[in-house]
C-alpha positions as CSV (number, residue, x, y, z in Angstrom):
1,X,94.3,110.8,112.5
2,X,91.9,112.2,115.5
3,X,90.3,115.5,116.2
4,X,88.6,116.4,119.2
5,X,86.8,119.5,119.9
6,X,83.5,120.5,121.2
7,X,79.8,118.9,122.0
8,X,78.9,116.6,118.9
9,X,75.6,116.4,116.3
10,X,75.7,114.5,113.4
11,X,74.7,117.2,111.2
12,X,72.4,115.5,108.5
13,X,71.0,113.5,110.8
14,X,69.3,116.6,113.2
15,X,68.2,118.6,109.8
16,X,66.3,115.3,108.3
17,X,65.1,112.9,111.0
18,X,62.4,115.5,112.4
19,X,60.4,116.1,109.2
20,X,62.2,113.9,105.9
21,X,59.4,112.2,103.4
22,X,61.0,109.2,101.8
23,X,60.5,107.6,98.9
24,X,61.3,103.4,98.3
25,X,64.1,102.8,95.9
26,X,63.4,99.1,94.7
27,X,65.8,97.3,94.2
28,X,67.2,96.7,90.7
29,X,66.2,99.9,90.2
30,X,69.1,102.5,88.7
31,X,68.4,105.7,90.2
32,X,70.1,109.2,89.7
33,X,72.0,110.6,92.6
34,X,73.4,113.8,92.0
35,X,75.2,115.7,88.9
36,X,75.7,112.8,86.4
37,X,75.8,109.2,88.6
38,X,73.5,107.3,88.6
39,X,73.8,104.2,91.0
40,X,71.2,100.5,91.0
41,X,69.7,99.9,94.4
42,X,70.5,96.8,96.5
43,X,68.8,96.0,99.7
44,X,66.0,98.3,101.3
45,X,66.5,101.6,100.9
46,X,64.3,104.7,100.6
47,X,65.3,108.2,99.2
48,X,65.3,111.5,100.9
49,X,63.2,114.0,99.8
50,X,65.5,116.3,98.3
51,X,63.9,119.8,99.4
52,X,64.7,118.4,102.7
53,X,68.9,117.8,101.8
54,X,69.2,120.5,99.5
55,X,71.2,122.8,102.5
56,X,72.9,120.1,103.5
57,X,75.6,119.8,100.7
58,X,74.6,116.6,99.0
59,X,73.2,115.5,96.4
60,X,71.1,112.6,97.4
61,X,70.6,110.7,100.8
62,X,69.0,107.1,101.3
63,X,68.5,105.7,104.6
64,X,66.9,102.3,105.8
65,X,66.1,102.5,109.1
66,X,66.2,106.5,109.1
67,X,68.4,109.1,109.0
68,X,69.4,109.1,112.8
69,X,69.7,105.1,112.9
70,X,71.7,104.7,109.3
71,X,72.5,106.7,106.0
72,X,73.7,106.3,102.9
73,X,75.2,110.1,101.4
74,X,76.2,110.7,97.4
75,X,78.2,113.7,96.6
76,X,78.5,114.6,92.9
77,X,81.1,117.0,92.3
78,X,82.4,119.2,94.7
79,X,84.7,121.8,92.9
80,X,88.0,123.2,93.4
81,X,86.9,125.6,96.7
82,X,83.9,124.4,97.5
83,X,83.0,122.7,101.2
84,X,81.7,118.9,101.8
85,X,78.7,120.1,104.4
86,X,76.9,123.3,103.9
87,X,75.7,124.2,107.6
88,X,72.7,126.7,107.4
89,X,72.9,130.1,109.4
90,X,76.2,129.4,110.3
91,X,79.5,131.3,110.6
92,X,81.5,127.8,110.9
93,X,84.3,127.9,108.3
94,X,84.6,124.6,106.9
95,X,87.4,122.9,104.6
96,X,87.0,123.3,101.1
97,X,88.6,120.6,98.7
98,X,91.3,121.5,96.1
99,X,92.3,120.2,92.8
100,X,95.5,118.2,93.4
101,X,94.6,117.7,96.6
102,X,96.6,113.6,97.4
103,X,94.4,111.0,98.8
104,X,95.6,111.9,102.6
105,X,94.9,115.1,101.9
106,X,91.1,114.2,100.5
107,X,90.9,112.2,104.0
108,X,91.9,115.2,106.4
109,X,89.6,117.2,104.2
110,X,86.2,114.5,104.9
111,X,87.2,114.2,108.5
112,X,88.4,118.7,109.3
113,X,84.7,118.8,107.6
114,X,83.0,116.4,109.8
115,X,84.3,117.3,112.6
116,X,83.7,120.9,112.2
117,X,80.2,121.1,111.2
118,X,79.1,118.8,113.6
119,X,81.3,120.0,116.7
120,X,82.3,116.6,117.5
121,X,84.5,115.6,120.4
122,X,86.2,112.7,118.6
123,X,87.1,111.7,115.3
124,X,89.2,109.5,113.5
125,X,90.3,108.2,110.0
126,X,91.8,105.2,109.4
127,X,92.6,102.4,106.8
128,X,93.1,104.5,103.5
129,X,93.7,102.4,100.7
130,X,93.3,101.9,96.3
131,X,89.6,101.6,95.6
132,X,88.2,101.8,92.2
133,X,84.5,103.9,92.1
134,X,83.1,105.2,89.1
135,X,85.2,103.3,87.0
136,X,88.2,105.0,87.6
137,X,91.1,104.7,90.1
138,X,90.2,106.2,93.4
139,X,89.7,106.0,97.2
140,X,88.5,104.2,100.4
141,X,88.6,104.1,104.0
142,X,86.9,104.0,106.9
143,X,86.1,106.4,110.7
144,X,84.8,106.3,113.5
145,X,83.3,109.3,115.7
146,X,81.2,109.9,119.1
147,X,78.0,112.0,118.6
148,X,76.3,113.9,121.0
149,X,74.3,111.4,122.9
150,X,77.8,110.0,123.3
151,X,77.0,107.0,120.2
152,X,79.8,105.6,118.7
153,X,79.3,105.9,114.8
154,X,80.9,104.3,111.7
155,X,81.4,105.4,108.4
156,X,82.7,104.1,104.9
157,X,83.8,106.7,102.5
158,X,84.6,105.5,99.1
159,X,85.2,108.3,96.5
160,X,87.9,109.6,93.2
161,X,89.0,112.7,92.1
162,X,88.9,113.2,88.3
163,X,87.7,115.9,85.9
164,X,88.6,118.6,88.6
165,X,85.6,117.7,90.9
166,X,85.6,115.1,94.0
167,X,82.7,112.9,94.2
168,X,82.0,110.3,96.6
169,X,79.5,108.0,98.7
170,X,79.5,107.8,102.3
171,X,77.8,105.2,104.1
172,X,77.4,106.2,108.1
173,X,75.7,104.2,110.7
174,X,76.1,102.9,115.2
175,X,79.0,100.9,115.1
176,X,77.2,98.6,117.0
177,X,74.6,96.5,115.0
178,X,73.6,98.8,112.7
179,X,77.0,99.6,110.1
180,X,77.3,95.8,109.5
181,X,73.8,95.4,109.0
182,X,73.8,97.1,105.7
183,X,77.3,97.6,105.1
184,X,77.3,95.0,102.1
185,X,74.4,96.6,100.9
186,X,76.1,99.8,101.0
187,X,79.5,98.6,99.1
188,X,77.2,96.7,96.5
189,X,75.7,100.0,95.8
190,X,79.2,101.8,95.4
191,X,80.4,99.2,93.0
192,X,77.4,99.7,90.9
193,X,77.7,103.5,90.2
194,X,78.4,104.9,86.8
195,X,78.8,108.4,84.9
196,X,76.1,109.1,83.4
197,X,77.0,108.5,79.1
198,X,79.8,105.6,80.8
Protein backbone atom coordinates (compact mmCIF):
# COMPACT_ATOMS: atom_id res chain seq x y z
CA UNK A 1 0.00 0.00 0.00
CA UNK A 2 1.41 3.79 -0.79
CA UNK A 3 0.08 7.21 -0.03
CA UNK A 4 1.47 10.27 -1.20
CA UNK A 5 0.38 13.68 -0.38
CA UNK A 6 1.93 16.75 0.83
CA UNK A 7 5.44 18.18 2.29
CA UNK A 8 6.49 15.55 5.12
CA UNK A 9 7.55 15.92 9.15
CA UNK A 10 7.80 13.08 11.23
CA UNK A 11 5.56 14.30 13.81
CA UNK A 12 7.15 13.10 17.17
CA UNK A 13 10.29 13.71 16.12
CA UNK A 14 9.74 17.93 15.56
CA UNK A 15 7.56 18.08 19.05
CA UNK A 16 10.57 16.12 21.15
CA UNK A 17 14.04 16.65 19.59
CA UNK A 18 14.13 20.59 20.41
CA UNK A 19 13.59 20.45 24.21
CA UNK A 20 13.06 16.29 25.43
CA UNK A 21 14.92 15.42 28.97
CA UNK A 22 15.69 11.76 29.02
CA UNK A 23 16.04 9.45 31.43
CA UNK A 24 18.57 5.99 31.04
CA UNK A 25 16.55 2.76 31.11
CA UNK A 26 19.33 0.11 32.19
CA UNK A 27 19.13 -2.71 30.88
CA UNK A 28 17.55 -5.64 32.70
CA UNK A 29 15.51 -3.24 33.97
CA UNK A 30 11.37 -3.91 33.53
CA UNK A 31 9.97 -0.63 33.10
CA UNK A 32 6.22 0.49 32.71
CA UNK A 33 5.18 1.83 29.30
CA UNK A 34 1.75 2.88 29.21
CA UNK A 35 -1.75 1.58 30.59
CA UNK A 36 -0.83 -1.93 32.03
CA UNK A 37 2.60 -3.20 29.97
CA UNK A 38 5.39 -3.20 31.24
CA UNK A 39 8.36 -4.18 28.92
CA UNK A 40 12.60 -5.18 30.28
CA UNK A 41 15.11 -3.04 28.51
CA UNK A 42 17.78 -4.34 26.12
CA UNK A 43 20.47 -2.35 24.65
CA UNK A 44 20.85 1.55 25.34
CA UNK A 45 17.98 3.26 25.62
CA UNK A 46 16.78 6.34 27.53
CA UNK A 47 13.08 7.40 28.20
CA UNK A 48 11.25 10.43 27.13
CA UNK A 49 10.10 12.66 29.52
CA UNK A 50 6.57 12.14 29.53
CA UNK A 51 5.29 15.86 29.87
CA UNK A 52 7.10 16.19 26.72
CA UNK A 53 4.91 13.09 24.74
CA UNK A 54 1.88 13.49 26.57
CA UNK A 55 0.13 15.47 23.16
CA UNK A 56 1.59 13.23 21.14
CA UNK A 57 -0.73 10.13 21.57
CA UNK A 58 1.63 7.69 23.21
CA UNK A 59 2.28 6.40 26.02
CA UNK A 60 5.98 6.18 26.36
CA UNK A 61 8.91 6.92 23.82
CA UNK A 62 12.61 5.72 24.21
CA UNK A 63 15.18 6.71 21.85
CA UNK A 64 19.03 6.05 21.60
CA UNK A 65 20.53 8.28 19.63
CA UNK A 66 17.50 10.84 19.82
CA UNK A 67 14.33 11.32 18.75
CA UNK A 68 15.15 12.74 15.20
CA UNK A 69 18.00 9.95 14.62
CA UNK A 70 15.86 6.73 16.11
CA UNK A 71 12.73 5.93 18.29
CA UNK A 72 11.23 3.38 19.95
CA UNK A 73 6.99 4.27 20.46
CA UNK A 74 4.47 2.09 23.00
CA UNK A 75 0.87 2.59 22.63
CA UNK A 76 -1.29 1.09 25.39
CA UNK A 77 -4.72 0.90 24.33
CA UNK A 78 -6.27 2.92 21.93
CA UNK A 79 -10.16 2.43 22.08
CA UNK A 80 -12.78 1.81 19.69
CA UNK A 81 -12.81 5.68 18.07
CA UNK A 82 -9.90 6.96 19.20
CA UNK A 83 -6.81 8.19 16.74
CA UNK A 84 -3.04 6.73 16.77
CA UNK A 85 -1.25 10.49 16.82
CA UNK A 86 -2.94 13.34 18.57
CA UNK A 87 -1.59 16.50 16.50
CA UNK A 88 -1.86 19.69 18.76
CA UNK A 89 -3.78 22.87 17.31
CA UNK A 90 -4.72 21.03 14.47
CA UNK A 91 -7.90 20.65 12.41
CA UNK A 92 -6.25 17.44 10.60
CA UNK A 93 -8.79 14.55 10.91
CA UNK A 94 -6.99 11.52 11.57
CA UNK A 95 -8.15 7.72 11.45
CA UNK A 96 -9.48 6.32 14.41
CA UNK A 97 -9.26 2.50 14.99
CA UNK A 98 -12.35 0.27 15.43
CA UNK A 99 -13.17 -2.88 17.26
CA UNK A 100 -13.24 -5.67 14.61
CA UNK A 101 -11.16 -3.90 12.66
CA UNK A 102 -8.88 -7.24 10.43
CA UNK A 103 -5.24 -6.96 10.47
CA UNK A 104 -5.17 -5.08 6.84
CA UNK A 105 -7.44 -2.96 8.20
CA UNK A 106 -5.18 -2.19 11.48
CA UNK A 107 -2.26 -1.61 8.83
CA UNK A 108 -4.16 1.09 6.57
CA UNK A 109 -5.17 2.51 9.82
CA UNK A 110 -1.11 2.98 11.18
CA UNK A 111 -0.07 4.02 7.77
CA UNK A 112 -3.83 6.76 6.74
CA UNK A 113 -2.44 7.99 10.42
CA UNK A 114 1.07 8.47 9.62
CA UNK A 115 0.69 9.80 6.69
CA UNK A 116 -1.79 12.29 7.71
CA UNK A 117 -0.38 13.79 10.64
CA UNK A 118 2.78 14.21 9.26
CA UNK A 119 1.88 15.38 5.64
CA UNK A 120 4.10 13.01 4.06
CA UNK A 121 4.74 12.61 0.38
CA UNK A 122 5.29 8.83 0.43
CA UNK A 123 4.35 5.94 2.38
CA UNK A 124 4.17 2.43 2.29
CA UNK A 125 3.21 -0.80 4.21
CA UNK A 126 4.46 -3.94 3.42
CA UNK A 127 5.15 -7.57 4.73
CA UNK A 128 2.10 -8.13 7.16
CA UNK A 129 2.27 -11.33 8.77
CA UNK A 130 1.32 -13.65 12.44
CA UNK A 131 3.32 -12.19 15.18
CA UNK A 132 2.69 -12.97 18.76
CA UNK A 133 3.11 -9.66 21.31
CA UNK A 134 1.81 -9.61 24.68
CA UNK A 135 1.27 -13.05 24.84
CA UNK A 136 -1.42 -13.27 22.62
CA UNK A 137 -1.91 -13.82 18.82
CA UNK A 138 -1.30 -10.61 16.89
CA UNK A 139 0.53 -8.52 14.24
CA UNK A 140 3.76 -7.39 12.44
CA UNK A 141 5.02 -5.65 9.57
CA UNK A 142 7.13 -3.29 8.32
CA UNK A 143 7.18 0.73 6.15
CA UNK A 144 9.02 2.77 4.79
CA UNK A 145 8.38 6.75 4.23
CA UNK A 146 10.35 9.95 2.99
CA UNK A 147 10.34 12.86 5.52
CA UNK A 148 10.75 16.35 4.95
CA UNK A 149 14.45 16.71 4.43
CA UNK A 150 13.69 14.03 1.89
CA UNK A 151 15.24 10.91 4.51
CA UNK A 152 14.18 7.73 3.83
CA UNK A 153 12.87 6.23 7.16
CA UNK A 154 12.02 2.68 8.45
CA UNK A 155 9.72 1.44 10.79
CA UNK A 156 8.61 -1.92 12.60
CA UNK A 157 5.19 -2.05 13.90
CA UNK A 158 4.45 -5.10 15.99
CA UNK A 159 0.99 -4.94 17.86
CA UNK A 160 -2.57 -7.20 18.83
CA UNK A 161 -5.97 -6.38 19.20
CA UNK A 162 -7.67 -7.91 22.32
CA UNK A 163 -9.92 -6.73 25.16
CA UNK A 164 -11.47 -4.06 22.70
CA UNK A 165 -8.30 -1.77 22.72
CA UNK A 166 -5.18 -1.90 20.14
CA UNK A 167 -1.88 -1.72 21.57
CA UNK A 168 1.37 -1.76 19.91
CA UNK A 169 5.22 -0.81 19.70
CA UNK A 170 6.68 0.96 16.90
CA UNK A 171 10.28 1.08 16.33
CA UNK A 172 11.18 3.99 13.53
CA UNK A 173 14.54 4.94 12.48
CA UNK A 174 16.99 6.21 8.61
CA UNK A 175 16.80 3.25 6.67
CA UNK A 176 20.23 3.73 6.16
CA UNK A 177 22.51 2.68 9.17
CA UNK A 178 20.51 3.54 11.80
CA UNK A 179 17.06 0.91 11.72
CA UNK A 180 19.52 -2.07 11.67
CA UNK A 181 21.57 -0.68 14.29
CA UNK A 182 19.09 -1.29 16.91
CA UNK A 183 16.57 -3.10 15.24
CA UNK A 184 17.44 -6.38 17.36
CA UNK A 185 17.37 -4.39 20.30
CA UNK A 186 14.06 -3.19 19.39
CA UNK A 187 12.39 -6.78 18.59
CA UNK A 188 14.15 -8.14 21.86
CA UNK A 189 12.21 -5.50 23.68
CA UNK A 190 8.79 -6.43 21.97
CA UNK A 191 9.22 -10.10 22.81
CA UNK A 192 9.69 -9.13 26.32
CA UNK A 193 6.45 -7.21 27.05
CA UNK A 194 3.79 -8.41 29.34
CA UNK A 195 0.26 -7.32 30.87
CA UNK A 196 0.69 -6.13 33.82
CA UNK A 197 -0.96 -9.23 36.43
CA UNK A 198 0.25 -11.76 33.21
Amino acid sequence: MKIRNGMATLLLVFVLSACATYSKVDTGQRVPVGEGITVTAVGGWASISHQLISNTGADAIWTVDGPSINHLTFYSAIRSGEPMLVVPNSDVELPVWRTGMTEPDVMEFVEGSLAKANKLPFIETENLRPHTFLGQPGFAFEFNLVNQKQLEIRGLVIGTQAGGVLRMMTYTAPKLHFFAKDEASARAIAATAQLTGS
